[in-house]
C-alpha positions as CSV (number, residue, x, y, z in Angstrom):
1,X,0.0,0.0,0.0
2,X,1.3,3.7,-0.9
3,X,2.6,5.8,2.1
4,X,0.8,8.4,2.8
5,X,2.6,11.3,1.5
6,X,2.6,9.3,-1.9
7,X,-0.8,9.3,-1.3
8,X,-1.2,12.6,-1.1
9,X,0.6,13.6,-4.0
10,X,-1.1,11.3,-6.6
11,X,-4.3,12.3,-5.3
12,X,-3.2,16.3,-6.2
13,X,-1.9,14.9,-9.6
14,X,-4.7,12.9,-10.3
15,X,-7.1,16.0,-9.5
16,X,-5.1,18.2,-11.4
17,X,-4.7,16.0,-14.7
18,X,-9.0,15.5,-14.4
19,X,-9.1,19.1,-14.2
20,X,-6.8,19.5,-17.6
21,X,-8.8,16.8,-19.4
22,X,-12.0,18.5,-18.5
23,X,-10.7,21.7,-19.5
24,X,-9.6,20.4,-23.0
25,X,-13.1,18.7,-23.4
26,X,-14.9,22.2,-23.0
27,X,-12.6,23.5,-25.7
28,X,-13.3,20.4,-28.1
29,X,-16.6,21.2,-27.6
30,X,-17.0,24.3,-28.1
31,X,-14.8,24.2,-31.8
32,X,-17.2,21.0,-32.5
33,X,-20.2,23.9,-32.0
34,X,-18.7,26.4,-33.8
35,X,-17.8,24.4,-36.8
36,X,-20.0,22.1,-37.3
37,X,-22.9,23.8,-39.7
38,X,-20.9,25.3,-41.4
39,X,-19.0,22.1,-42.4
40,X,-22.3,19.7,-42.9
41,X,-24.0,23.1,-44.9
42,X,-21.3,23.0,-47.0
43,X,-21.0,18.6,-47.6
44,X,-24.0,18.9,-48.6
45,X,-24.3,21.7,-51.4
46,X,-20.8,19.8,-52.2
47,X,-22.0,16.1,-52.6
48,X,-24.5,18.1,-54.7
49,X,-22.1,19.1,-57.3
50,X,-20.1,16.1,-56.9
51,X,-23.2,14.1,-58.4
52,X,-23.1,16.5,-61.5
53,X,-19.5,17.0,-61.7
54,X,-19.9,12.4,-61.6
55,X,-22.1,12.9,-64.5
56,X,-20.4,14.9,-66.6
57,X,-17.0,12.5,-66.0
58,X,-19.2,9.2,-67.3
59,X,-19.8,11.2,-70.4
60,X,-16.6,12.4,-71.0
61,X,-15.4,9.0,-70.7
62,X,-17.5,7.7,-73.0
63,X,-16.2,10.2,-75.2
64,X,-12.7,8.9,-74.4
65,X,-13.5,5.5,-75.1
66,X,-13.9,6.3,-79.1
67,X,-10.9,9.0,-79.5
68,X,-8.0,7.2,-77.5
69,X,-5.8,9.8,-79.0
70,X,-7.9,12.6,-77.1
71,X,-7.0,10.0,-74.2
72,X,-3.6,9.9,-75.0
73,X,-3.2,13.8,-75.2
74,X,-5.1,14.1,-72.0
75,X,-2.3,12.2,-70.5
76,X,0.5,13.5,-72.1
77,X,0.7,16.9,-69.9
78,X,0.8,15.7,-66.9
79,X,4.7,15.1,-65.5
80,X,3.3,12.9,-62.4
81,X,1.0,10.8,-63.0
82,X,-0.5,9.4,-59.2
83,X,-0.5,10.9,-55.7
84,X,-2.0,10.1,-52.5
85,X,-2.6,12.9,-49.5
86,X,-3.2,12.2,-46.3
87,X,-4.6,14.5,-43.8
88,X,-5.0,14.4,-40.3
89,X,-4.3,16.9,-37.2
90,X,-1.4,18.3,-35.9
91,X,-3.1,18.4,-32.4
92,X,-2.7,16.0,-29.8
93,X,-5.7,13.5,-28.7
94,X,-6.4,12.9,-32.4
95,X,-8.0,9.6,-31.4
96,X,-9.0,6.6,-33.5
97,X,-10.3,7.9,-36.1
98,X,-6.6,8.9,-37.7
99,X,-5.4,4.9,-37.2
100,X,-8.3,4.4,-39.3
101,X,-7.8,6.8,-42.0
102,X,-3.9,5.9,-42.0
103,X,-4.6,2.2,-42.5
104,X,-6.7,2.9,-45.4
105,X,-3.7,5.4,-46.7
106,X,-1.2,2.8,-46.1
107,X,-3.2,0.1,-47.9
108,X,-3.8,2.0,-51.0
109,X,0.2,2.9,-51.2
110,X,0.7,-0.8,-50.9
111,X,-1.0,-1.5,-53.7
112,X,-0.4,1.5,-56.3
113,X,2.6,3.1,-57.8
114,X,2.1,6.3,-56.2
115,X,3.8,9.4,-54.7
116,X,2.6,10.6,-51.1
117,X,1.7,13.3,-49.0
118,X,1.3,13.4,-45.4
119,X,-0.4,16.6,-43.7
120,X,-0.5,16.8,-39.8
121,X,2.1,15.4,-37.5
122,X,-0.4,12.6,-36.6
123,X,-0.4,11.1,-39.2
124,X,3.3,11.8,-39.9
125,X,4.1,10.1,-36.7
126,X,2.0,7.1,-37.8
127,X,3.8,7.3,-41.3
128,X,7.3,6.9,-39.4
129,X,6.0,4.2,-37.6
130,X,5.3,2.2,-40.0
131,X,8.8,2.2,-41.8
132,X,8.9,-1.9,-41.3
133,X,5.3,-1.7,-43.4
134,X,6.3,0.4,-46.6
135,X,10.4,0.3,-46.4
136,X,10.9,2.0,-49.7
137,X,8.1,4.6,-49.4
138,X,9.1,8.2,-48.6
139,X,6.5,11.1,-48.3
140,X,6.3,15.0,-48.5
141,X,5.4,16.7,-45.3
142,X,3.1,19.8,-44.6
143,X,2.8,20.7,-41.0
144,X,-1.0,21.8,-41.9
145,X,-4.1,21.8,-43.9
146,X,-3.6,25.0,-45.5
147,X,-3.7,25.1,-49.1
148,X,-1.5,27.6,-50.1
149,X,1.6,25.6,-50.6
150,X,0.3,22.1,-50.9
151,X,-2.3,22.7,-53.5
152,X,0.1,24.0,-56.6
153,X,2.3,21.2,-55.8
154,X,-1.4,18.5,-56.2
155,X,-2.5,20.2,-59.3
156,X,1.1,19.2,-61.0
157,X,-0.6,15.5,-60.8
158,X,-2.6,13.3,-63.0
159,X,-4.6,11.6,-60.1
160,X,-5.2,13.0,-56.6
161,X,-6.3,11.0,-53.8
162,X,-7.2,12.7,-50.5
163,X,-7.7,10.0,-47.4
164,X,-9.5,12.0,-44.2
165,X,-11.6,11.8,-41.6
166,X,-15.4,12.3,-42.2
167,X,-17.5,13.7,-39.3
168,X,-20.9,11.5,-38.2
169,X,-21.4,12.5,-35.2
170,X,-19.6,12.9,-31.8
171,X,-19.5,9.4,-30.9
172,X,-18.4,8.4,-34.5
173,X,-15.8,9.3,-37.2
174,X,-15.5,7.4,-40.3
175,X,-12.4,7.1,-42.4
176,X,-13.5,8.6,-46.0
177,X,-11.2,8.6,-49.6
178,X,-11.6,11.0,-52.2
179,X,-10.1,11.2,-55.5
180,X,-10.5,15.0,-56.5
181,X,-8.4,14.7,-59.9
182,X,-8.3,12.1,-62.3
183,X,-7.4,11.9,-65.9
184,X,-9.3,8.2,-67.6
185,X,-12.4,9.1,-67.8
186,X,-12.7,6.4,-69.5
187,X,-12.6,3.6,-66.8
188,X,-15.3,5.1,-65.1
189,X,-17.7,5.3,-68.6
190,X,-16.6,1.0,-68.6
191,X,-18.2,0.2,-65.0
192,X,-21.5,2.7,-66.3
193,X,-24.5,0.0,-66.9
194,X,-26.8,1.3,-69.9
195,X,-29.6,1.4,-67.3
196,X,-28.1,4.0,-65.7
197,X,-27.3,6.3,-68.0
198,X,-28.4,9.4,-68.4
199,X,-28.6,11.9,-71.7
200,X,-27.8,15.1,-71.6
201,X,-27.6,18.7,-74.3
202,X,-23.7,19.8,-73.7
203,X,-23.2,23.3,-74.5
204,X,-20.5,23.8,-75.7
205,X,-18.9,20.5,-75.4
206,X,-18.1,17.6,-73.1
207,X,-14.4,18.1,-73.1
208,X,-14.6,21.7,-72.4
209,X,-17.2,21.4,-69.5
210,X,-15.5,18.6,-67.7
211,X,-11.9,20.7,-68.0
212,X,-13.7,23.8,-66.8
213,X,-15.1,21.3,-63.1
214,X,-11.7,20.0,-62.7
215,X,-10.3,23.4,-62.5
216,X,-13.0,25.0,-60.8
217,X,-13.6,22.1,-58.0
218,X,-10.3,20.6,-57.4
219,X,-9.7,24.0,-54.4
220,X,-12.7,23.8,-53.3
221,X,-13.2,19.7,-52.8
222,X,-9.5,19.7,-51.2
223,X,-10.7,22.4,-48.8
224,X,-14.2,20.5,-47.7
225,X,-11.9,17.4,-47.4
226,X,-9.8,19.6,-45.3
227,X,-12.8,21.2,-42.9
228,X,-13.7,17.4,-42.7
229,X,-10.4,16.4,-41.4
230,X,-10.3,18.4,-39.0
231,X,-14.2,18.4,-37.5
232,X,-13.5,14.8,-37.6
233,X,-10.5,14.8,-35.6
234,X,-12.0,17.1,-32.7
235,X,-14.8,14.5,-32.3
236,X,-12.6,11.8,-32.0
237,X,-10.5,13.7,-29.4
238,X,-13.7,15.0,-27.7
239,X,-14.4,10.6,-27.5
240,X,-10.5,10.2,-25.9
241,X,-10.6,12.9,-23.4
242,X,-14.2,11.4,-22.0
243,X,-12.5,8.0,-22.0
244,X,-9.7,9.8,-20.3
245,X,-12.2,11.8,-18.0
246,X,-14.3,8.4,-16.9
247,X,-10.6,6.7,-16.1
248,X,-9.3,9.8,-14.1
249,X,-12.5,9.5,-12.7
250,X,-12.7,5.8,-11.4
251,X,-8.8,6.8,-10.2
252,X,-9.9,9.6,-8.5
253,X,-12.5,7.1,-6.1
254,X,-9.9,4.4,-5.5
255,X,-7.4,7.3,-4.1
256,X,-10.0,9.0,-2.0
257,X,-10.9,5.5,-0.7
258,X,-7.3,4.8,0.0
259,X,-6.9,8.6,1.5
260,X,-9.7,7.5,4.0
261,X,-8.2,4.0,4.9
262,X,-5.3,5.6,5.7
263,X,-6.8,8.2,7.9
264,X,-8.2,6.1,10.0
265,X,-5.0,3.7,10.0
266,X,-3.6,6.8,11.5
267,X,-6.4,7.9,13.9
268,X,-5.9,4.4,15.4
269,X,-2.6,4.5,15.6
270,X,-2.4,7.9,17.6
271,X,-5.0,5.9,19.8
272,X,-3.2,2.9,20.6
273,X,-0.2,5.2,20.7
274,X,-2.2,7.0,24.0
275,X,-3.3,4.2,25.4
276,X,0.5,3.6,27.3
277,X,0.3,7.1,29.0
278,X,-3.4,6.4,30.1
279,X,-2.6,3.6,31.5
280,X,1.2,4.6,33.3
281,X,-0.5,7.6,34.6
282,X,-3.5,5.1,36.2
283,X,-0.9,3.0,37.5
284,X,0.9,5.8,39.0
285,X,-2.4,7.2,40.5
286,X,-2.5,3.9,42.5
């Protein structure tokens, strides 16, 4: 059993640290609050335009199917041809949900020929760690989401794959993937059943509307995947400082058990510790 003065001091710490996690928890919150609408308002305009933006890709695929020089050409420009981004938090008590989107990164740089981009020391810190995993991989490093310098660096690619956090609710984060950019158009107008197609009057042509959405949406889905990211990673933290808060917690009532064990240990020590003198001084009465 602790001595008492241990006691003590674990008790203070253990107050202290439940204090700290509580404090964190009412910031979480508070960001969650503030963030929130805005970021679900805006997934939803932007899954929206992602169904049209899908739309117009299956029929400029189909249009690549018959001219595999206009393929061809549409490949040629691009220097690199595959990348994949990661993006997590650069904040402590990410939680689980950036082990889940990392797996999901790490699995699809398993299996592709691909350069990679890690944003957010969490996930860079998970990227080190796994060296053993992906030996020969290596990966550029941005300390943050901001767009400025990471997005001319993206739009240099042929295919861009964002891996991030989706926000459900404060109990649950889903991993999510993304692929903003793409150039074959064409494998997408293959896996289109006849069924589900759909006709529509393109004015003024396919090729040109489809360059005109890449352009256009490539910022603004990179920065929705971004707002994402990071509402997802303060509900997961929010999840791991409640965990932390309900263990402090259950500490908190075994120490102040223990405190009061050892208080009365005490008390009845100073009263056996009398009980000499009572007795010597009765005796010397007689």
């Amino acid at each position: 059993m602790q001595n008492f003065k241990n006691l003590k001091q674990e008790l203070a710490i253990t107050e202290t640290l439940g204090q700290i996690t509580n404090i964190y928890e009412e910031i979480y919150l508070m960001r969650v609050r503030q963030t929130r609408g805005a970021v679900l308002q805006n997934r939803n305009f932007m899954e929206s335009l992602r169904d049209v933006f899908t739309e117009v890709k299956l029929l400029y695929g189909g249009v690549l199917l018959q001219n595999r020089k206009m393929l061809q050409a549409r490949k040629g420009p691009n220097s690199k041809q595959n990348v994949a981004v990661l993006l997590s938090s650069s904040k402590k008590f990410t939680g689980e949900v950036t082990q889940r989107v990392f797996l999901a990164f790490s699995e699809y740089a398993r299996q592709n020929r691909c350069d990679l981009v890690v944003v957010g020391k969490s996930g860079y810190d998970l990227f080190k760690g796994s060296a053993s995993a992906m030996p020969e991989q290596r990966a550029l490093y941005f300390e943050d989401l901001g767009a400025s310098l990471l997005l001319p660096i993206l739009r240099q690619y042929a295919t861009v794959s964002l891996f991030y956090g989706k926000f459900v609710s404060l109990v649950k984060q889903e991993a999510n993937t993304q692929t903003v950019k793409e150039v074959d158009y064409s494998s997408l107008a293959k896996q289109r059943s006849a069924k589900s197609a759909k006709s529509f009057i393109v004015e003024p042509e396919v090729a040109t509307v489809a360059d005109f959405f890449e352009q256009e949406l490539f910022d603004a889905f990179y920065r929705q995947a971004a707002q994402e990211s990071t509402l997802a990673s303060l509900g997961s933290s929010i999840a791991q400082l409640e965990e932390a808060t309900n263990n402090t917690e259950e500490r908190l009532g075994y120490l102040h058990q223990a405190n009061r064990r050892q208080n009365r240990l005490a008390a009845n020590r100073r009263q056996l510790n009398t009980l000499p003198s009572v007795v010597f001084a009765a005796e010397g009465g007689l």
